[in-house]
GUFI-861061 format. One line per field, with one value per residue (C-alpha): residue number from 1; residue in one letter; z, x, y. Coordinates in pm, whole numbers, m for minus. Each point is the difference from the previous one (the first is absolute). Layout:
GUFI-861061
n: (NUM  ...)
res: (A  ...)
zz: (Z  ...)
xx: (X  ...)
yy: (Y  ...)
//
This chain:
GUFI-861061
n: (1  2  3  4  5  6  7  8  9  10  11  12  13  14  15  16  17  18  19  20  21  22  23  24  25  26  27  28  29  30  31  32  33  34  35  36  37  38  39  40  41  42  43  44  45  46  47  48  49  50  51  52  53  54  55  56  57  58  59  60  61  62  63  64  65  66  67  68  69  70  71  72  73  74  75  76  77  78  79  80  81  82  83  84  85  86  87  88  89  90  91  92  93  94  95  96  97  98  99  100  101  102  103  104  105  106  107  108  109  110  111  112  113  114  115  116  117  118  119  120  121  122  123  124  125  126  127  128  129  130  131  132  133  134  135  136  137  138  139  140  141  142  143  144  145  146  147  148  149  150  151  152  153  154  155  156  157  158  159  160  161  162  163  164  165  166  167  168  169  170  171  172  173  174  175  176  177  178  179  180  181  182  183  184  185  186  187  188  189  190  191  192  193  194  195  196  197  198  199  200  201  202  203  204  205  206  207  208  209  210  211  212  213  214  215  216  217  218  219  220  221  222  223  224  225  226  227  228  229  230  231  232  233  234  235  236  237  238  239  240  241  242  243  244  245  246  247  248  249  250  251  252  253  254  255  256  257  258  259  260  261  262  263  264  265  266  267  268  269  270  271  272  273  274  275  276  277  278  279  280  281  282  283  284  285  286  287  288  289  290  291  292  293  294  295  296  297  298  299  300  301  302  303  304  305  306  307  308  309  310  311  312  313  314  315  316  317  318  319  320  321  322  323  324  325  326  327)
res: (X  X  X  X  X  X  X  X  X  X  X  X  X  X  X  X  X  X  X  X  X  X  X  X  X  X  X  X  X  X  X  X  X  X  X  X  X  X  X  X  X  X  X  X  X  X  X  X  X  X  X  X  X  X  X  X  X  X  X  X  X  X  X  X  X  X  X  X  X  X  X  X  X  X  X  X  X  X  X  X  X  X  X  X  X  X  X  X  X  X  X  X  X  X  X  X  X  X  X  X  X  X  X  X  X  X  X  X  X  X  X  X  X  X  X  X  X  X  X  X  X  X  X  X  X  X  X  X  X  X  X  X  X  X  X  X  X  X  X  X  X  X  X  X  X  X  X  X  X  X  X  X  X  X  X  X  X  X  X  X  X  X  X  X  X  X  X  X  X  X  X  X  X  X  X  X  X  X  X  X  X  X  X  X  X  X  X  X  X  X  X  X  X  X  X  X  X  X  X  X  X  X  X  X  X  X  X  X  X  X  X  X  X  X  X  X  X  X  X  X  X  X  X  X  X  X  X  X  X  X  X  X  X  X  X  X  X  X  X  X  X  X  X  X  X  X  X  X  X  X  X  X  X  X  X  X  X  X  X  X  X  X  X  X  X  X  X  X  X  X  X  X  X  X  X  X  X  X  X  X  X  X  X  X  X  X  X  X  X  X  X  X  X  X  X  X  X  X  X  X  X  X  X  X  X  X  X  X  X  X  X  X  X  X  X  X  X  X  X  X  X  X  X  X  X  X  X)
zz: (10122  m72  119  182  m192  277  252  m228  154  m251  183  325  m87  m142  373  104  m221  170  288  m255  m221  196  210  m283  m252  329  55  m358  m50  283  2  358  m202  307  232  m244  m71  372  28  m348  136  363  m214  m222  296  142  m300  m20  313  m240  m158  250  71  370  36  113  m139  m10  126  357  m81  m297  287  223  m238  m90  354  51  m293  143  381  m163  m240  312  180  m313  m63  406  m7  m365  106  237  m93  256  86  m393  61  340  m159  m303  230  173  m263  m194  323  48  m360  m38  336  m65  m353  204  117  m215  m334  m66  369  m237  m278  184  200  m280  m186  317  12  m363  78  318  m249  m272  277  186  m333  17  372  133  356  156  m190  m372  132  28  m363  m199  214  5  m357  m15  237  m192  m343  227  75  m325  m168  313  m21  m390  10  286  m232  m236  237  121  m410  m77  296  m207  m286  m23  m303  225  277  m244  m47  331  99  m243  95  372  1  193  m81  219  m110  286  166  m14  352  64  159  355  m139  m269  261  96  m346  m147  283  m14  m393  1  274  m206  m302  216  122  m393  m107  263  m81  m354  m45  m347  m55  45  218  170  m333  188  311  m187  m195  242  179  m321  m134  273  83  235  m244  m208  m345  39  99  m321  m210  140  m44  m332  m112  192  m152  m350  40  121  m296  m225  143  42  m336  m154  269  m113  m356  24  259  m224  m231  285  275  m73  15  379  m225  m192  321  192  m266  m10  428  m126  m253  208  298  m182  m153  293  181  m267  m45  381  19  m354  m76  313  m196  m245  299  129  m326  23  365  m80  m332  215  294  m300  m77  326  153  m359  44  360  m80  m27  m298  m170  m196  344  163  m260  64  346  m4  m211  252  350  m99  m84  290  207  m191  30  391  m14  m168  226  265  m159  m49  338  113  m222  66  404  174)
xx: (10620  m291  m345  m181  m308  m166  2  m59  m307  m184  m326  102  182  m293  m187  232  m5  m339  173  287  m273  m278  255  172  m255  m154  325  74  m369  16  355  132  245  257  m280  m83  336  21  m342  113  339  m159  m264  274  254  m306  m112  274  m106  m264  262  180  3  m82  m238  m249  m234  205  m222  70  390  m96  m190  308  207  m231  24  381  111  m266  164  414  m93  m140  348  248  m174  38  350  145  100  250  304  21  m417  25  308  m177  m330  100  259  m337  m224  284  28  m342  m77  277  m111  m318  150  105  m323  m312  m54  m282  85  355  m109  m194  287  198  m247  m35  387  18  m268  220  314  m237  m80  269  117  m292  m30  m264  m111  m410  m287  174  215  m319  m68  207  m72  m367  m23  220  m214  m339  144  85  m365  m126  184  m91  m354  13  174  m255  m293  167  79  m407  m115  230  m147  m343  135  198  229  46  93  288  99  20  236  255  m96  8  256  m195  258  311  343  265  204  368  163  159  314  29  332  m233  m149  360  61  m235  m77  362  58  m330  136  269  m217  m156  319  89  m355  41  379  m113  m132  m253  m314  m157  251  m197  m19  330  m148  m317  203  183  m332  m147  269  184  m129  89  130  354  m158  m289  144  288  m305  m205  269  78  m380  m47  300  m52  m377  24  216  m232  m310  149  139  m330  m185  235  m66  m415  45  202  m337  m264  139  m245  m279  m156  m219  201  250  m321  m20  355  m42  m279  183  287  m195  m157  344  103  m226  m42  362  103  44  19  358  141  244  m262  m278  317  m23  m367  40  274  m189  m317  173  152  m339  m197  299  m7  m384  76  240  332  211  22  340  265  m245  54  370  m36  m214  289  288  m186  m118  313  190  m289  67  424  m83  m200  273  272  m217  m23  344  85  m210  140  312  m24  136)
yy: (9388  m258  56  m275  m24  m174  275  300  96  242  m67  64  303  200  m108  256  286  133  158  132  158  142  212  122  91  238  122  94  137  253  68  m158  m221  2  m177  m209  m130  m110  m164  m207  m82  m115  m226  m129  m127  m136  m193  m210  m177  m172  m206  m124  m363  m35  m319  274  268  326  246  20  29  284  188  m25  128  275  72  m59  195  350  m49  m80  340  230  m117  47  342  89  m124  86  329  m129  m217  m173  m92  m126  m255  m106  m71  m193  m167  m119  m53  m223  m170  m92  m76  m277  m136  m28  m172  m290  m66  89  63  213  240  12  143  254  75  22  263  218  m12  130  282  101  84  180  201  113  166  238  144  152  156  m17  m64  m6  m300  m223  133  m267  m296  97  m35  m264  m204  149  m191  m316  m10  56  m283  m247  80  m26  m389  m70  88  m237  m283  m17  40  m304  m193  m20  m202  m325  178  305  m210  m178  351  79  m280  183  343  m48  m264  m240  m289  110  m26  m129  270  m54  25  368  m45  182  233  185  152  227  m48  228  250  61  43  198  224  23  137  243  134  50  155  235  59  112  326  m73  m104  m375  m121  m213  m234  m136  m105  m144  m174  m182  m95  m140  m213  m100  m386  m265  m221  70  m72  121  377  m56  m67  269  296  m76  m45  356  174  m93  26  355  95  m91  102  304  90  m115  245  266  m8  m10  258  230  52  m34  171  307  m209  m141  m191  m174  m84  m80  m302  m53  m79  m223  m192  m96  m46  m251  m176  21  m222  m255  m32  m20  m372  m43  153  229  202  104  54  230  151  94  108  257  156  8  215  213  85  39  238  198  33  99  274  m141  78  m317  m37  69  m252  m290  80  m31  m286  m186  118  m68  m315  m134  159  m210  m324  83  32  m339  m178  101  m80  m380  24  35  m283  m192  35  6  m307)
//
């Protein structure tokens, strides 16, 4: 439960909150919140790809992504109203994301995001020209925040400080990949098939949380995936009782959840090397928000936030547990 002071990144957090802010303050001022909410979600995923410790300047990889995560949408929205087209494509997309794991880093993490986007989307089908809606949007907010940390990256290029900062910011200093081991490849299409087969079993809302769960904390090594579901679980808890309780007084205000998607957008980036349990914290109070600003009645989604994010991390662990205790 310690923060690492030394990769709290403040700074580079706020670099980010352009593309959160511009989108939402239109939104809010001419009342197309629900648009808005999906251009700010697209530039958040995508803004993450900033902080990432590659050896390379992120921007090609944050454009991929952008353009992953609006192709993985257009198919999960296609696809989500059939059972079986949603267990096929996140059988595929789980499948190509840990393969590509085993290979490259930053082509992994935008495989990874597009992967995410494909589940998000399957639980909202659509049919013709509204099914290129979300990923449209989604792709739109990519953009933004790429073109944003560009316009940053060529501004720090014209002074020696900016270029220190840029070295942190875009992560010019790589940090060794560990090797992926060829079984997490079956490993996780399998349990996240698995997940799918359960979201679409159950008959509420948010079901998907399962599947994205699985995706997101599920990682080649043992410790690292123990570590990760327990950070998640206990993060999500948290973030989402504290959620719950500003939401009960603000909930009749877009304004005041507009900020409260700012805030936590913000935490959230500083804090997502810093300490992952509370950056899991921040993530889960920050979807509270932009789904309550979207629509979404906020108090049975904290409670199924909580429950499908630990059914994910119960999946994971079995799913450890098993490879554990194969011969």
């Amino acid at each position: 439960f310690g923060i690492q002071r030394s990769k709290f990144q403040p700074y580079a957090a706020l670099r980010c909150m352009a593309a959160i802010v511009f989108p939402l303050m239109i939104g809010l001022a001419t009342g197309n919140v629900r648009p808005a909410s999906l251009i700010t979600a697209g530039a958040f995923s995508v803004g993450f790809g900033s902080f990432q410790q590659w050896g390379i300047p992120p921007i090609r990889t944050m454009l991929l992504a952008a353009m992953g995560m609006c192709i993985f949408s257009w198919a999960g929205t296609w696809a989500g109203s059939s059972t079986l087209a949603a267990i096929c494509l996140s059988a595929v997309a789980g499948l190509v994301y840990a393969a590509i794991s085993r290979h490259s880093q930053p082509a992994s993490w935008a495989a990874l995001q597009s992967a995410i986007w494909l589940v998000i989307s399957t639980a909202y089908p659509a049919h013709g020209l509204q099914a290129l809606t979300r990923g449209t949007l989604v792709l739109g907010g990519g953009l933004l925040q790429t073109a944003i940390m560009l316009l940053w990256r060529r501004m720090d290029r014209k002074s020696e400080a900016g270029s220190r900062q840029e070295r942190s910011m875009f992560s010019e200093a790589a940090h060794p990949a560990e090797p992926v081991p060829r079984a997490f490849v079956p490993r996780l299409t399998i349990t996240l098939v698995v997940a799918v087969v359960i979201d679409r079993w159950l008959s509420t809302q948010n079901n998907y949380w399962i599947p994205m769960t699985v995706l997101i904390v599920l990682r080649p090594g043992h410790s690292q995936t123990i570590e990760r579901v327990i950070a998640r679980t206990l993060g999500t808890f948290a973030g989402a009782v504290l959620a719950g309780l500003i939401v009960m007084f603000f909930s009749h205000s877009p304004w005041a959840l507009g900020a409260g998607i700012v805030a936590f957008t913000w935490a959230a980036y500083a804090l997502f090397y810093a300490n992952y349990a509370y950056f899991a914290a921040c993530l889960t109070a920050y979807v509270v928000f932009l789904l309550s600003l979207a629509g979404v009645s906020p108090h049975p989604l904290i409670l199924h936030r909580i429950a499908f994010t630990a059914i994910g991390g119960g999946l994971t662990l079995v799913a450890w547990l098993i490879k554990r205790n194969a011969p």
